[in-house]
N, C-alpha and C positions, 0 to 999 in steps of 0.2 A: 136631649139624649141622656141617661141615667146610666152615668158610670159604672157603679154599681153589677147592672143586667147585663151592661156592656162584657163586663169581666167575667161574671158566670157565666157566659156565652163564649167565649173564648176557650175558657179551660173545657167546657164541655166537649165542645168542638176537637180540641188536641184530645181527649180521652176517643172522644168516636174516630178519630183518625189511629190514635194507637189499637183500639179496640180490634180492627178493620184489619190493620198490619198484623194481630194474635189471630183472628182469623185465618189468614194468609200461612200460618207458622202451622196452627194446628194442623188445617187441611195438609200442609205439609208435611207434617209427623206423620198423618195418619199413611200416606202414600208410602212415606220410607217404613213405615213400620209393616203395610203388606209386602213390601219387597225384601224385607230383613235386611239393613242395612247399618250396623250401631254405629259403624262409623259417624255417620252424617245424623243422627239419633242426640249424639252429645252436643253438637254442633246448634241444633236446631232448638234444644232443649236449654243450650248457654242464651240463644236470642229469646227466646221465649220468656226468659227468667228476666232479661235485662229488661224487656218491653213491659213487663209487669209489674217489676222496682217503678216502670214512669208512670206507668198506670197509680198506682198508691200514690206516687207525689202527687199528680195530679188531683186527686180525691181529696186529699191533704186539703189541699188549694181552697178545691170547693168547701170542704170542711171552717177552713179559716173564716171562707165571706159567710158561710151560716152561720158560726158563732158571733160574727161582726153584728151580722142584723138580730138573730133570735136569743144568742145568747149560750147557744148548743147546736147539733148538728142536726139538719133538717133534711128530709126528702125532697125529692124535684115537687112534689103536689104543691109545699107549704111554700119555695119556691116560686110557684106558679099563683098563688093564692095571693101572694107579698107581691107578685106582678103587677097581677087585678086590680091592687087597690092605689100601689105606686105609680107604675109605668104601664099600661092598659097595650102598648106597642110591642110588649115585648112577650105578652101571654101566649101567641100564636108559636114565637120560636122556641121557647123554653117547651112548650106543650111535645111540640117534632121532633126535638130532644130526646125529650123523657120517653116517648115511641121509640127511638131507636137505639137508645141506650136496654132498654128494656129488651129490644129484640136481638140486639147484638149478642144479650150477657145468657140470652135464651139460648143460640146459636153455640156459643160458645161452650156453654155446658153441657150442648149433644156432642159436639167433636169431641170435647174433654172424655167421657164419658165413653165414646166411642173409640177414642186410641187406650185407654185402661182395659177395656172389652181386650182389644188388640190383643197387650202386653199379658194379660194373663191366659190367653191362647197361644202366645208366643212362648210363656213360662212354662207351660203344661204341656208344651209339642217336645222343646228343648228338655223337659225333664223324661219324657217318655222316649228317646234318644239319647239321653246318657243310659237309661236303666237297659234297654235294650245292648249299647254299647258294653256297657257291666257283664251284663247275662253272657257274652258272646265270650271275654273273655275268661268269663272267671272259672277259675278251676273247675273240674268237676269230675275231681278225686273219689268222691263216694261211692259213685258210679262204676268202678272198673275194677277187677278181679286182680288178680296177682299176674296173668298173663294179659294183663292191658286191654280184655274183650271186657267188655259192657254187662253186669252183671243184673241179668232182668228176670223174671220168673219167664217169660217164653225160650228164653238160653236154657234155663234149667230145665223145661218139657222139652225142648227140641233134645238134647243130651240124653234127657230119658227114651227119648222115642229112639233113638239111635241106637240106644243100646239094646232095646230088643230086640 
C-alpha cells in the first residue's frame, strides 16, 4: 500500500465531504432567499464561509503532496498518471474522485449562480419598493394652487366652462 495515494485519497475524500455539506448550505440559501429571510441569510452565509476556509485548507494539503512529488502543483490527470506508473491500485479511485470533484464544483456553480440570480431580483424588487414608498410620500407641493385644489389644465377648462 503507497502511503503516498493513501493521503491523496483521504484529503480528497474530506474536500467531497465538505464539498457535499456547501451543497447543503447553498440549496439552503437559495430557499431562504425565495422566502426573504436575512435573518437566517447571515447565518447561513457565516457557515458557508467557514466550510470554504476548510475547503482551501484542504486544497493546500493536496497542493503540498503535488509539490512533494512534481515539484509544483498538479491536477488530479497528472495525479492519476503518477498512479499508472507507481501504484496501478489506486488509478480506479483517484479516477471516481476526479468525477465527482468535477461534478460537485459543476453543481455548485449552478446554485452559486443561482442565489446571485436570487439576490439581484431581490435588489431590484426592494429597490422598486422604496422608490414607490418615496413617490407616495413626497411632497407634491407644485401641484396645488394657493387654495390647496390641484392645479391641472382640466381645472382651468372646467372654471372656464363654468363661467359661461
Amino acid at each position: 500500500m503507497n502511503k503516498y495515494f493513501q493521503n491523496l485519497i483521504e484529503i480528497l475524500d474530506k474536500e467531497l465531504e465538505a464539498c457535499a455539506k456547501l451543497k447543503e448550505l447553498f440549496e439552503a440559501k437559495k430557499e431562504t432567499l425565495k422566502k426573504a429571510k436575512p435573518d437566517d441569510l447571515g447565518v447561513l452565509d457565516n457557515q458557508i464561509l467557514a466550510l470554504n476556509n476548510k475547503i482551501m485548507k484542504l486544497d493546500n494539503s493536496r497542493k503540498e503532496l503535488a509539490i512533494e512529488k512534481f515539484g509544483e502543483d498538479a491536477n488530479m490527470s497528472r495525479f492519476i498518471e503518477l498512479a499508472g506508473e507507481e501504484a496501478p491500485e489506486y488509478v480506479n479511485a483517484l479516477t471516481e474522485r476526479k468525477v465527482k470533484i468535477c461534478n460537485n464544483f459543476n453543481e455548485l456553480a449552478l446554485l452559486n449562480n443561482q442565489n446571485v440570480e436570487l439576490l439581484k431580483h431581490g435588489i431590484i424588487m426592494t429597490n422598486k419598493m422604496l422608490e414607490t414608498i418615496i413617490n407616495a410620500f413626497a411632497p407634491q407641493g407644485s401641484n396645488y394652487n394657493g387654495a390647496g385644489k390641484t392645479d391641472t389644465h382640466d381645472y382651468d377648462m372646467w372654471t372656464i366652462n363654468k363661467e359661461i
